[in-house]
C-alpha positions in Angstrom: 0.0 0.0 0.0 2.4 2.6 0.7 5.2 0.9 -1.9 7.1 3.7 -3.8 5.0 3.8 -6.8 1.7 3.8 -4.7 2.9 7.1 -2.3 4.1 9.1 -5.6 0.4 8.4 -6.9 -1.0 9.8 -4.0 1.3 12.9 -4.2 0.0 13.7 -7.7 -3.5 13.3 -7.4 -2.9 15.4 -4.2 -1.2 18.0 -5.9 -3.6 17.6 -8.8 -6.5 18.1 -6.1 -5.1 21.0 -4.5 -4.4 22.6 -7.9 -8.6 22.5 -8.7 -9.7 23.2 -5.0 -7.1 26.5 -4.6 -9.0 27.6 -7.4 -12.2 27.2 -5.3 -10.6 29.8 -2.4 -10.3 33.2 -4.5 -13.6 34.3 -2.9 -12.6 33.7 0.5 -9.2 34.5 0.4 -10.6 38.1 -0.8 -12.7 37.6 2.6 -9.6 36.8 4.4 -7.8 39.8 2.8 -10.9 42.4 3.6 -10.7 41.1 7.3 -6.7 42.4 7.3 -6.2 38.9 8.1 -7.6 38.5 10.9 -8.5 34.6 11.4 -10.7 35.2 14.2 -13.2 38.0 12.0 -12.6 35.8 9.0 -14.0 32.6 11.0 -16.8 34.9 12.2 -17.6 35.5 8.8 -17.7 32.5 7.3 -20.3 31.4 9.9 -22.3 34.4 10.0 -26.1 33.8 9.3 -27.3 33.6 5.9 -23.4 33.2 4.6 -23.6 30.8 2.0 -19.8 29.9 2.1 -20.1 26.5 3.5 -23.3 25.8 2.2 -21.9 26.0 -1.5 -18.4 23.7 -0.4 -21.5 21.6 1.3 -22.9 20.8 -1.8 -19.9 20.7 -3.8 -18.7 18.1 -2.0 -21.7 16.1 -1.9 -22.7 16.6 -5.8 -18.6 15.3 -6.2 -18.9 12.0 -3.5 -22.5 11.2 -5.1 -20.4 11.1 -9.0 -17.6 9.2 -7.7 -19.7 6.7 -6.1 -22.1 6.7 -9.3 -18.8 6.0 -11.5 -17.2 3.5 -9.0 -19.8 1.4 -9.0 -20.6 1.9 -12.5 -17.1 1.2 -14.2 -16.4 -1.8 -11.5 -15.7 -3.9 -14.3 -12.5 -2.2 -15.1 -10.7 -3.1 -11.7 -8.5 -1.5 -10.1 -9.0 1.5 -13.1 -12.2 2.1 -11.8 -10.6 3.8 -9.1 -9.0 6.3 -11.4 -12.5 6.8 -13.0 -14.0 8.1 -9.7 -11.9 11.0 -9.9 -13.4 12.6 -13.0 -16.1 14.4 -10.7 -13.1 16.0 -9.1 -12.1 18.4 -11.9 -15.4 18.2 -13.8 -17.4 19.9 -10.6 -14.4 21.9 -9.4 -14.8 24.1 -13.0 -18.7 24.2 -12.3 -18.0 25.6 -9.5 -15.7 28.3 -10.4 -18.1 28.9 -13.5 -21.0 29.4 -11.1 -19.6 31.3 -8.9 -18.8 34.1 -10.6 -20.2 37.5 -8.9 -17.3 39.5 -8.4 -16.6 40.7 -4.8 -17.4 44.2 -4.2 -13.9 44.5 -3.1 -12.2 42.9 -5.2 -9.1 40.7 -4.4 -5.9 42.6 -4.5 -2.8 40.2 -5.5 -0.2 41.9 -2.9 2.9 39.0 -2.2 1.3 38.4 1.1 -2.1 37.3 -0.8 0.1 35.4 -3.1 2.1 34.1 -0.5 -1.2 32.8 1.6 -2.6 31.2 -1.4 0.2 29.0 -2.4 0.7 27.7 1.6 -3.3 27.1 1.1 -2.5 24.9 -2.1 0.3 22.8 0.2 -2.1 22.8 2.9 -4.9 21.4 0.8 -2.6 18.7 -0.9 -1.3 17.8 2.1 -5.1 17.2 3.3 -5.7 15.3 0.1 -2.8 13.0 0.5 -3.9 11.8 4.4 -7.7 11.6 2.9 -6.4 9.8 -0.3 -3.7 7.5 1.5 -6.7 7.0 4.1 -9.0 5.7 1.6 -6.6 3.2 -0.1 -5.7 2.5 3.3 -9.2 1.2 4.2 -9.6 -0.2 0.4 -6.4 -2.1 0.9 -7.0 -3.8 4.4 -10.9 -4.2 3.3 -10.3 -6.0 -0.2 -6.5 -7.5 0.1 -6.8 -9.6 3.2 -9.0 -13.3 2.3 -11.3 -13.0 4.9 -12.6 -9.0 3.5 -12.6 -10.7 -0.7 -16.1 -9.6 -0.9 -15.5 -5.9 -0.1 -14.2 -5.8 -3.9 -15.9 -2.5 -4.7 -13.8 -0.5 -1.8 -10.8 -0.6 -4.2 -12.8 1.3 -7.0 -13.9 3.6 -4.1 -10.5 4.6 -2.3 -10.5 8.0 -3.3 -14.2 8.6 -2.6 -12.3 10.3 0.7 -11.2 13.2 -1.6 -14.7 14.5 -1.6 -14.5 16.0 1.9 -12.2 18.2 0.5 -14.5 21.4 -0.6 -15.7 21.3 3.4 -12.3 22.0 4.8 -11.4 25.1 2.3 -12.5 27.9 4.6 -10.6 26.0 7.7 -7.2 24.9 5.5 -7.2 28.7 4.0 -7.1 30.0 8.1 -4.5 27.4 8.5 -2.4 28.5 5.7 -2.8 32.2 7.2 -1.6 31.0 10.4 1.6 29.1 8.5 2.3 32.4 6.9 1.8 35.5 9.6 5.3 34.9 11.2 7.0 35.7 8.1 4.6 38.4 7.7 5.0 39.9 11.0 8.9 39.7 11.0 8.3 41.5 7.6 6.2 44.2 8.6 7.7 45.2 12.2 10.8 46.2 9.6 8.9 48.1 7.4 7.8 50.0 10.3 11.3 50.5 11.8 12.5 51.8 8.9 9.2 54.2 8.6 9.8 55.1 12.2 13.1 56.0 11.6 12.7 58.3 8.9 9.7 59.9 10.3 11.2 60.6 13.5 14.5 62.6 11.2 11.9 64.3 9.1 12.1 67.9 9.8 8.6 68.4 8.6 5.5 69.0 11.3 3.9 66.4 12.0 0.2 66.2 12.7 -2.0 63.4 13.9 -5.6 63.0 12.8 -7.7 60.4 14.9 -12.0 59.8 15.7 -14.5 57.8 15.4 -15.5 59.5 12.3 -14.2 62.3 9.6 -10.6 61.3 10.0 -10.4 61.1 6.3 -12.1 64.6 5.5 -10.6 66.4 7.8 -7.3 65.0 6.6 -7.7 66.2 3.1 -9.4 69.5 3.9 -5.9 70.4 6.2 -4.1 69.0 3.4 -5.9 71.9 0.9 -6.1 74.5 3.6 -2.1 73.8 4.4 -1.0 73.5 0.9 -1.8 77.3 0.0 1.3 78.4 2.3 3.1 74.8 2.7 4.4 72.0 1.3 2.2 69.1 2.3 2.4 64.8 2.4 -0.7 63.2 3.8 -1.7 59.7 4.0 -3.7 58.8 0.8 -7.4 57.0 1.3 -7.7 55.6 4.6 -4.2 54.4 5.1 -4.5 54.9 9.1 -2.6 51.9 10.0 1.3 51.4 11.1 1.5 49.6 7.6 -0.6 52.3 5.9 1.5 55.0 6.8 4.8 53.4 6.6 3.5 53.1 2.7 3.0 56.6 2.5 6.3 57.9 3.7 8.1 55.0 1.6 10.3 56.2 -1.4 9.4 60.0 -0.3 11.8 62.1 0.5 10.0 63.8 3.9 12.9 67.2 3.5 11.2 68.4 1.0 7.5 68.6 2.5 6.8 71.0 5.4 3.8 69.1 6.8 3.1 65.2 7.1 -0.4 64.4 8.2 -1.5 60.8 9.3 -4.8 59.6 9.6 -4.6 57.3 12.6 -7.2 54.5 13.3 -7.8 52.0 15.8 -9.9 48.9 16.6 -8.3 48.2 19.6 -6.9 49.6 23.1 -3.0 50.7 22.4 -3.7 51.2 18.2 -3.5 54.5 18.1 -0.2 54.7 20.9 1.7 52.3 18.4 0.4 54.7 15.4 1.4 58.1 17.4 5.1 56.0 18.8 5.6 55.5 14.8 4.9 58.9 13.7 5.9 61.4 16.7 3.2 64.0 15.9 4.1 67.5 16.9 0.3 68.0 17.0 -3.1 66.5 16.7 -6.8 66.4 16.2 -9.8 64.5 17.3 -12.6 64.7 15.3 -15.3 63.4 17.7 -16.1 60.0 19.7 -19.4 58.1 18.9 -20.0 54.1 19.6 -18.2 53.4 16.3 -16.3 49.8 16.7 -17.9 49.2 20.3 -18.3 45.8 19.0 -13.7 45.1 19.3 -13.6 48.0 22.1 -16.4 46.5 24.3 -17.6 50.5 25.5 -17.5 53.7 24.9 -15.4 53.9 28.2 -12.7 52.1 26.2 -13.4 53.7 23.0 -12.7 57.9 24.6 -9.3 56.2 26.3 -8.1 54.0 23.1 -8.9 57.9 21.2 -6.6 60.1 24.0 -3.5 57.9 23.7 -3.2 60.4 20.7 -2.8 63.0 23.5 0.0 61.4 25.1 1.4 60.5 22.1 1.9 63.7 20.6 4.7 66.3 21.8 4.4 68.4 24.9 3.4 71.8 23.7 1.3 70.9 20.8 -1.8 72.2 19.9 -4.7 69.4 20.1 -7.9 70.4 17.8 -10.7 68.8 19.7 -14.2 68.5 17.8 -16.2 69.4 21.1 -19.0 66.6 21.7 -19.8 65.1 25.3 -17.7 62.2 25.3 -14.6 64.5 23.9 -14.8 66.5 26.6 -13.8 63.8 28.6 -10.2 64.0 27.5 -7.5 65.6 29.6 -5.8 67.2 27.2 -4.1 69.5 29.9 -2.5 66.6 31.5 -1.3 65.5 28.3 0.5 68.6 28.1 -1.0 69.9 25.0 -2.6 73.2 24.4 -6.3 72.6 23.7 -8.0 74.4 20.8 -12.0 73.7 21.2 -13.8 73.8 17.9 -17.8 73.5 18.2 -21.2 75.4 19.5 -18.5 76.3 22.9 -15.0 77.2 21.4 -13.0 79.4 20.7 -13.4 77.8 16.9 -16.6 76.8 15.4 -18.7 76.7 12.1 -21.9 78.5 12.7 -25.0 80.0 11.1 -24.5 77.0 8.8 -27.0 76.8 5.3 -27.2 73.3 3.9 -28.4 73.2 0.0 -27.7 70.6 -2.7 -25.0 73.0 -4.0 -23.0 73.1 -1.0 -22.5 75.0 2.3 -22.5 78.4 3.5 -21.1 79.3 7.2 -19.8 82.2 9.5 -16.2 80.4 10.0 -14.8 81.6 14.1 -11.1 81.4 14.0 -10.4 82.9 17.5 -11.3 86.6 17.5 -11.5 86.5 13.9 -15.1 85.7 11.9 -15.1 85.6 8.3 -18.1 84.1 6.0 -17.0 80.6 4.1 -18.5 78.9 1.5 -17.8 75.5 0.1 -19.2 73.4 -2.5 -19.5 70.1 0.2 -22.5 68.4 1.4 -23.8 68.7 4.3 -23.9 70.4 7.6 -21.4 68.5 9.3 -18.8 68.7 6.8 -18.7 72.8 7.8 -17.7 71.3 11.2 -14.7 69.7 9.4 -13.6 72.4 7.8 -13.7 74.3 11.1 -11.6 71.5 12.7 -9.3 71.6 9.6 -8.8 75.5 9.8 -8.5 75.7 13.5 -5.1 73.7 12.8 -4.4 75.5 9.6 -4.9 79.0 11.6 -2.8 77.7 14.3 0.0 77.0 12.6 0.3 80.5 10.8 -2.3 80.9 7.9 -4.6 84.2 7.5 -7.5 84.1 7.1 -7.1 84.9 3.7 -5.1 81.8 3.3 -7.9 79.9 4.7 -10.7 80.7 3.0 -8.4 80.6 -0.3 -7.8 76.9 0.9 -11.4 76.1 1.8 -12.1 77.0 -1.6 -9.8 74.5 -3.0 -11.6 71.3 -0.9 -12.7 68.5 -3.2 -15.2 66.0 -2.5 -13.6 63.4 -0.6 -14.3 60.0 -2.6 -16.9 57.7 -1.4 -18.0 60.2 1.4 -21.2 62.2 0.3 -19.9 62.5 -3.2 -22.5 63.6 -5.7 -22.8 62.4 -9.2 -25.7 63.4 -11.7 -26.6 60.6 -14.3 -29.6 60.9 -16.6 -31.0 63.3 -14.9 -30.5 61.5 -11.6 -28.7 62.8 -8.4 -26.4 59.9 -7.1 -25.1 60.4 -3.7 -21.9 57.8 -2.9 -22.0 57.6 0.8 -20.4 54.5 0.2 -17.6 54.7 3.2 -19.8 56.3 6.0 -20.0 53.3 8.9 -20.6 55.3 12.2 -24.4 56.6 13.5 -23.0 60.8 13.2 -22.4 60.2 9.6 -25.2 57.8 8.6 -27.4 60.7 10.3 -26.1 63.6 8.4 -26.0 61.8 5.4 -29.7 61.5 5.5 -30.2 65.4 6.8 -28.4 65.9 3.2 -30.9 63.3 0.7 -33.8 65.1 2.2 -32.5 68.7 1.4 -33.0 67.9 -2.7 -36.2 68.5 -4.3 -37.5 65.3 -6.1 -38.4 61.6 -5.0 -36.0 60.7 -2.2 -34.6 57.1 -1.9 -31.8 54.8 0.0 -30.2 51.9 0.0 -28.5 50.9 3.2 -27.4 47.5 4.9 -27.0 49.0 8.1 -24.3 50.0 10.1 -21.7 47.4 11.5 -19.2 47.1 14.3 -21.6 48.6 17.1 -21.5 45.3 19.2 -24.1 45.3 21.8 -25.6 48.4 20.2 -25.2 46.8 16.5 -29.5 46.4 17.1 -30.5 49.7 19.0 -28.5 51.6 16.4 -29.6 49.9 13.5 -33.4 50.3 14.4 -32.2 54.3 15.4 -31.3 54.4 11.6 -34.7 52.9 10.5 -36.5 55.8 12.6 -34.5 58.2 10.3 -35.8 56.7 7.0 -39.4 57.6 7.6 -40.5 59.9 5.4 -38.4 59.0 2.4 -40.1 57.7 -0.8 -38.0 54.7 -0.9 -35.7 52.1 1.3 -34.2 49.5 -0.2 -32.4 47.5 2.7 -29.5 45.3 1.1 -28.7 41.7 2.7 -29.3 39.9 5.8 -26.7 41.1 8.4 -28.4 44.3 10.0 -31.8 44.8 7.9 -34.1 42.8 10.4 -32.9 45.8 13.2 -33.5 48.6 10.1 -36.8 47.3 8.6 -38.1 46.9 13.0 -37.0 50.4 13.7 -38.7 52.1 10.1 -42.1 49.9 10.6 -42.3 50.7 14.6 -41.9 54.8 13.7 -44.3 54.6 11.2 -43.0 53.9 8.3 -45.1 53.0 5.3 -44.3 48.5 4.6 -45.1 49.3 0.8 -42.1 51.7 0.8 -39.6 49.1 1.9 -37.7 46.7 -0.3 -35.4 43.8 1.2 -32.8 42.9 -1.4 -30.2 40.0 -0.8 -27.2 42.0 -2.6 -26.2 45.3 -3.9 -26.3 44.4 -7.4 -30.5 43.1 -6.5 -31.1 47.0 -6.1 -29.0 48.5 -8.5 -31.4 46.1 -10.6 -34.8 47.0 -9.1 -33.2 51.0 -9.4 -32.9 50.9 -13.3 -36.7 50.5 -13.3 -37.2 52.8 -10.4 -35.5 55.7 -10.5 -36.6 58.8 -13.3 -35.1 62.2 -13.6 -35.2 64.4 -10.6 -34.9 61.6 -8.2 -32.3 61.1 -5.7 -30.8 58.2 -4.4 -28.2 57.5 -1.3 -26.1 55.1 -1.3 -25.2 54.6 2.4 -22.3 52.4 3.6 -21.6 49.9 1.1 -20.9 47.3 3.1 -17.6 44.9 1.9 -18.3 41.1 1.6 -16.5 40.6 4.8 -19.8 42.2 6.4 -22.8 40.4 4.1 
């Protein structure tokens, strides 16, 4: 049984095996990769309610035992060849499968050498599973059929790779074991990177400014960035690169002498994130935009969530100035004992938008800069993104701009991409809200859809990462949509809390559409929507969530 030739057959029909079956994992390596590689939220995932993942491995593995027993059985008269017959299902339902499954993952898989990396250890992982399962089956055939006593158990032999079929079911568990195999290498990798980021940042000569909060990190980055860039020379991390990786990308291959300001966005999941970030990048000053519940569900409290947010205030250098976005868990933070001079910036401070106008061709506002009042206008959505500006210019002002410079700057702000952007399209007002994931922004976003004239409509999955308030919040949303002339919930994960909160605030049922995926209601739009109408598209969520 385990002769020469018979242990190099195993190894190629293992290899063989593993070849087909890695082509199975694209989908959920993407998953992997969207959950930063995180087994633990990958695992979650996979068993999250109405995730089809192991349903579809489920059935390909069944549909692949039933035609290897079918052709085992059927081809017995060939002997020992019968065997090799079996394993036709193998390839011929492993294409199926890749030819069925072929909607695309909203965020699409992004071949980086640490994906490519992952995905061949999953191919040795899953041949190495195929040869135990294969040598296991011939095992069992061998002691079954060869031995006198067993003669009658003949059709075992044809059978011994019927084994092989479990295969499909372990995929999502081999593809978290070939993560584990690989995050060493990874790790040893990565805490380099950073060194050599932390290095260079720490030489730069540049100021260095630190954006954190549990929402408008992002746009307030790139509004300092335009305000700054009318006197300075300014770097800021692109996208939402707010992690010790992200930012080590930024800086890498830039030469940080010849900028005058870095910023970094800085998130964080977990207690000690943000002290790593602000230990990487030494900020000279900082910001926080404002504390809600957003990621309660990895902090476990808002408690945890205002003290994982001030380690930006002891991170940053004694003598700073630290732009706080005035709300009532923000003025929890000590920023006096972080040393830091505190610059308040809402309805109390010393800065402040106020006497803000909201229209569907921007914003208009009496911008407070100290002592100093000037009227601003910018071509953003939104109330709360006049907030962000103030937050934005507070920094600017303190760091020696006029107000002339400011208001030059504030004319320069773009829409930031994916965040309230607005795009007209046959006569239709599209409004990408695609990246807005916390309860302030999901609110403001909806102030802004009803301030356009026209049919009014949303599609939503929810909000995620609330934890114990993932429910209250979600049915807090569904209150909000009342009124609106259409809802079109997308998915499973969060709609049942949505669709309870809309019906219980009165809500009209015949208004509501449940749709399983994002492409569903950008089918059931196309027949919907008619010039004048506009439609919000709030927090697209990324498969890891749906």
């Amino acid at each position: 049984m385990f002769t020469l030739t018979a242990t190099v057959e195993y190894i190629i029909v293992a290899l063989a095996c593993a070849l087909l079956y890695g082509l199975c994992t694209f989908k959920i390596l993407g998953a992997l990769q969207q959950a930063g590689y995180n087994g633990k939220k990958y695992a979650a995932w996979t068993h999250r309610k109405g995730n089809m993942v192991y349903s579809r491995f489920i059935l390909l593995a069944f549909l692949t035992a039933l035609a290897m027993l079918v052709l085992g059985i059927c081809f017995s008269f060939a002997g020992t060849f019968a065997g090799y017959i079996a394993l036709i299902p193998i390839p011929l339902f492993a294409a199926l499968y890749c030819a069925a499954d072929k909607r695309a993952l909203k965020v699409p898989l992004v071949s980086t050498k640490r994906a490519n990396r992952i995905y061949l250890l999953n191919v040795l992982v899953i041949a190495v599973a195929a040869f135990v399962l294969g040598a296991a089956g011939n095992a069992v055939s061998y002691y079954c059929y060869t031995l006198p006593e067993n003669a009658e158990w003949e059709i075992l032999s044809h059978l011994r790779y019927l084994p092989l079929a479990l295969l499909p079911i372990l995929l999502p568990v081999l593809l978290r074991v070939a993560n584990l195999l690989e995050k060493p290498f990874s790790s040893a990798k990565n805490k380099k990177f950073a060194a050599r980021a932390r290095e260079k940042l720490h030489a730069a000569p540049c100021v260095k400014i630190g954006i954190t909060g549990s929402y408008g990190k992002t746009s307030v980055k790139n509004f300092l960035a335009a305000i700054l860039s009318v006197k300075y020379r300014v770097l800021a991390t692109p996208e939402s690169f707010n992690t010790p990786l992200g930012i080590a990308r930024a800086v890498d291959g830039e030469n940080l002498d010849e900028y005058d300001v870095f910023i970094a966005e800085m998130g964080a999941r977990n207690k000690g994130d943000i002290a790593e970030l602000c230990e990487l990048v030494a900020p000279d000053h900082c910001i926080v935009t404002g504390i809600c519940p957003q990621h309660v569900e990895s902090f476990g409290g808002i408690e945890n969530i205002i003290a994982a947010k001030g380690e930006i205030l002891a991170g940053t250098k004694k003598g700073g100035f630290a732009v706080i976005g005035q709300d009532e868990n923000t003025d929890k933070l000590d920023v006096a004992a972080a040393g830091l001079v505190k610059v308040s910036v809402g309805e109390h401070g010393e800065f402040g938008a106020f006497d803000v106008a909201s229209s569907p061709s921007g914003i208009s506002f009496k911008l407070a800069l100290g002592i100093v009042q000037c009227n601003a206008r910018s071509k953003l959505l939104g109330a709360h993104n006049a907030q962000n500006i103030a937050l934005a210019a507070a920094m600017a002002f303190k760091l020696g701009l006029s107000k002339e410079e400011i208001l030059q700057g504030i004319e320069k702000i773009d829409y930031v991409s994916h965040r309230l952007q607005p795009t007209a399209v046959r006569g239709v007002t599209i409004l990408d809200d695609a990246y807005n994931a916390n309860v302030v922004g999901a609110a403001a976003a909806i102030e802004v859809l009803r301030s356009f004239e026209g049919r009014k409509l949303i599609v939503t999955p929810g909000l995620v990462e609330l934890g114990v308030l993932e429910a209250e919040e979600n049915a807090e949303l569904g209150k909000k949509l009342v009124g609106l002339d259409k809802v079109i919930l997308v998915g499973e994960t969060l709609v049942s809390a949505v669709k309870n909160g809309y019906l219980a605030a009165g809500g009209e049922a015949e208004k509501l559409v449940t749709v399983p995926t994002l492409e569903a209601a950008q089918d059931l739009l196309e027949g919907e929507l008619t010039e004048g109408d506009t439609v919000l598209f709030l927090n697209d969520l990324p498969d890891i969530y749906n």
